[in-house]
N, C-alpha and C positions, 0 to 999 in steps of 0.2 A: 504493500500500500504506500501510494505518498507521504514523506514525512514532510508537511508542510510548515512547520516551526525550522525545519533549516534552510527552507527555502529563501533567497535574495533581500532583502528590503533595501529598496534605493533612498530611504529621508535622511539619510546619515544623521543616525543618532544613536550614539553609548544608552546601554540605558545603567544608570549604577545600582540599582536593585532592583530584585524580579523574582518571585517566590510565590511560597504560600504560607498562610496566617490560619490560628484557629484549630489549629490539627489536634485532636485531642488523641494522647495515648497512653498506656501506661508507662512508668518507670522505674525501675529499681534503683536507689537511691543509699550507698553506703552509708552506714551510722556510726559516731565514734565510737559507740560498744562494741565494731566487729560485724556487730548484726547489720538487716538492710533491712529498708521500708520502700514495699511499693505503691508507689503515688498516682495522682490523676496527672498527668502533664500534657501543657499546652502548648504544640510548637510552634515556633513561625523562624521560617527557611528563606533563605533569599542568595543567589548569584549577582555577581554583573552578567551582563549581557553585551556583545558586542556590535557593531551598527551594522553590519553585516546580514546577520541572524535575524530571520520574524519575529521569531519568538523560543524559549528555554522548553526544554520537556519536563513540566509538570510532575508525569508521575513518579519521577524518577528522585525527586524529593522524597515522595514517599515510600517506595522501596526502600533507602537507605537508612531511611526513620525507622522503619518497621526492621529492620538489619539489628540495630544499634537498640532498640528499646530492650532489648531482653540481658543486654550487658549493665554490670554495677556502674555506677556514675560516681566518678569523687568530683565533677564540674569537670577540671580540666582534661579528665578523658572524650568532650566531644571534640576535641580537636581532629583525632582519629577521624567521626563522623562528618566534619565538615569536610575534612580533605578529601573524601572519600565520594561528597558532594561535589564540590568543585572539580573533582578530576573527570567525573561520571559526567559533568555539564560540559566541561570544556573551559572552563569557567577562570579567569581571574584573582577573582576577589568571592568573600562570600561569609555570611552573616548567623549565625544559629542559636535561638533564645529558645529555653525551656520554663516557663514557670508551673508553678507548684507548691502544693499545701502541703508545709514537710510539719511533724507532732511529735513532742518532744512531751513525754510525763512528769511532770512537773508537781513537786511538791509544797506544799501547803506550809507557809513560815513556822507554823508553831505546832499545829496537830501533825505536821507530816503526812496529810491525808494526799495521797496521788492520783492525777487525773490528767486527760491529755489538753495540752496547748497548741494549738494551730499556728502555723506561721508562711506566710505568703513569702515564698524563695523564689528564686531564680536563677538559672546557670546561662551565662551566654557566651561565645566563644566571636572572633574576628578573625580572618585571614586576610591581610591584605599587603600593599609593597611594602607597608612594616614588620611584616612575619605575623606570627598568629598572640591576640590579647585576650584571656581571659577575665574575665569578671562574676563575680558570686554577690548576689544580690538579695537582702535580707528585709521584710518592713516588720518591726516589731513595737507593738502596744505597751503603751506605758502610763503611770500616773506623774500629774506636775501639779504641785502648790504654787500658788502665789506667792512672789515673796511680799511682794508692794501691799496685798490684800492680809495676809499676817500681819504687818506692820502697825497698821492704818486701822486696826479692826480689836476692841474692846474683845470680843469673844468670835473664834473661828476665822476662817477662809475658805475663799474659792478654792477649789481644784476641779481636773477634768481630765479625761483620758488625752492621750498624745498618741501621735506616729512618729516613731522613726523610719526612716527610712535609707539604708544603708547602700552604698555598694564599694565593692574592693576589688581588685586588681592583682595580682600578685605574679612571679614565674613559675613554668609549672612545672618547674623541678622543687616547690613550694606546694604547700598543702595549708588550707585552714577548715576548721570544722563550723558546720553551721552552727551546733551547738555553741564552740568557743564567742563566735561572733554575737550571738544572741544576749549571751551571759554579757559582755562586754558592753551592749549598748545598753540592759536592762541596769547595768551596776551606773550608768550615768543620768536616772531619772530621780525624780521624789523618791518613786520607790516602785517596782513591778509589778505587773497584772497576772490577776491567776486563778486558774478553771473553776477551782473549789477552795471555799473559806467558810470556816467555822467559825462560831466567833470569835474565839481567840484570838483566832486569825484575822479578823477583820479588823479589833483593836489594835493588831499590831499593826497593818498596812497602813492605817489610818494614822498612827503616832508616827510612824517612819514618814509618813508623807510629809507632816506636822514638822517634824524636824530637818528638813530637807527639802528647803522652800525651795525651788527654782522659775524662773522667766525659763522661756524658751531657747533664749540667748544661752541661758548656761549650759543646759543641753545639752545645746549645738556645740558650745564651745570645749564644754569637756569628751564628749565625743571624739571630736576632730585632737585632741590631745593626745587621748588614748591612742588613735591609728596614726597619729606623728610619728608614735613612739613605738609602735611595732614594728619587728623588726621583717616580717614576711610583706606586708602591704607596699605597694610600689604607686597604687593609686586612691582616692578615694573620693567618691560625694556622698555629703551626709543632706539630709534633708529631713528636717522639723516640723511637725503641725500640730500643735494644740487648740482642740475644737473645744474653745472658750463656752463656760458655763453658765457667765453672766455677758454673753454679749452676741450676735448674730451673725460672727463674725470669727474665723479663726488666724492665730495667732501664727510666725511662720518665719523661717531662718531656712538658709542651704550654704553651704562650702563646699567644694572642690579643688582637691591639691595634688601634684603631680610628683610624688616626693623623689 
């Protein structure tokens, strides 16, 4: 039959990305206990395409997808899968984002009661004339006190949940754990969010939060300290939202640093 995606196009035009979004499949997803978790994962694929070309072969994304879904993942191993992509395309350059709900059990401050915590991850990989970039990608929930509203306030304070929202860079003869990372952003809030509290638990969230006023500025700021100062990260943007309690309107910081 004709392959009519190689056929000619005369508009000279590169196109720099060309894929497919949406793909949902599963993934197995190493844990730093050793064990795996397999996840829902959504991909989205993308080549350059040259001006030459109609158009890219589609299925041929998802052959490779379907290839690579049944291998453990530490993030940096789609690299494999992208080159594999690019080479099967003809391809240049080329793009591969995985995101996913990775559950980490999580233990309750004071009773130790354990229950799972969801966390929206991502794994993306780049090939291009600067060789291949990974990035692992975290957004983790949090609690923030006011400080200004402690301050200012005879009895109590505002607080409200926060996003963090992370991403990190590294080489990938480096490794980080999603867990490591979580632990890391959640140690620079008021205090973290968690599946199950009893009440113990809840006076103590509520006193840690109490004592550990922060803006969103601090956050962000001690965030971006912590990954100054690790020694695996090579990149990072951090990005802040605290969806204000007393106001219609949420609060909001980002940095990125190329270290």
């Amino acid at each position: 039959m004709k392959d009519v995606q190689n056929t000619l196009d005369n508009r000279n035009v590169d196109i720099q990305k060309v894929g497919i979004k949406n793909v949902e499949l599963p993934l197995i997803i190493q844990r730093k206990n050793n064990s795996d978790q397999v996840v829902s994962g959504c991909a989205r694929v993308c080549v350059s395409l040259p001006r030459n070309y109609k158009g890219t072969h589609m299925s041929r994304f998802v052959e490779v997808l379907n290839e690579w879904r049944t291998k453990n993942l530490l993030g940096v191993d789609i690299k494999g899968c992208l080159e594999k992509i690019i080479k099967k395309l003809h391809a240049q350059s080329g793009e591969l984002e995985f995101n996913f709900k990775y559950f980490i059990d999580k233990k309750s401050p004071v009773t130790r009661l354990s229950a799972p915590m969801s966390y929206d991850c991502s794994f993306e990989g780049v090939i291009d004339e600067n060789g291949y970039k990974f990035i692992l990608g975290v957004k983790v929930p949090v609690t923030t006190l006011c400080p200004c509203s402690k301050e200012i306030s005879d009895n109590g304070a505002h607080n409200q949940r926060a996003m963090i929202c992370v991403k990190v860079s590294y080489d990938e003869s480096e490794h980080i754990w999603i867990e490591d990372l979580i632990e890391l952003i959640e140690s620079c809030a008021s205090c973290p969010v968690y599946p199950l509290l009893k009440r113990q638990d809840e006076k103590f969230v509520t006193e840690h939060a109490w004592d550990n006023p922060k803006f969103v500025e601090d956050v962000l700021r001690d965030v971006v300290v912590k990954l100054r100062k690790h020694p695996t990260v090579k990149y990072f943007e951090v990005d802040c939202e605290a969806f204000e309690s007393i106001h219609n309107h949420s609060a909001w910081a980002y940095q990125k640093e190329d270290k």
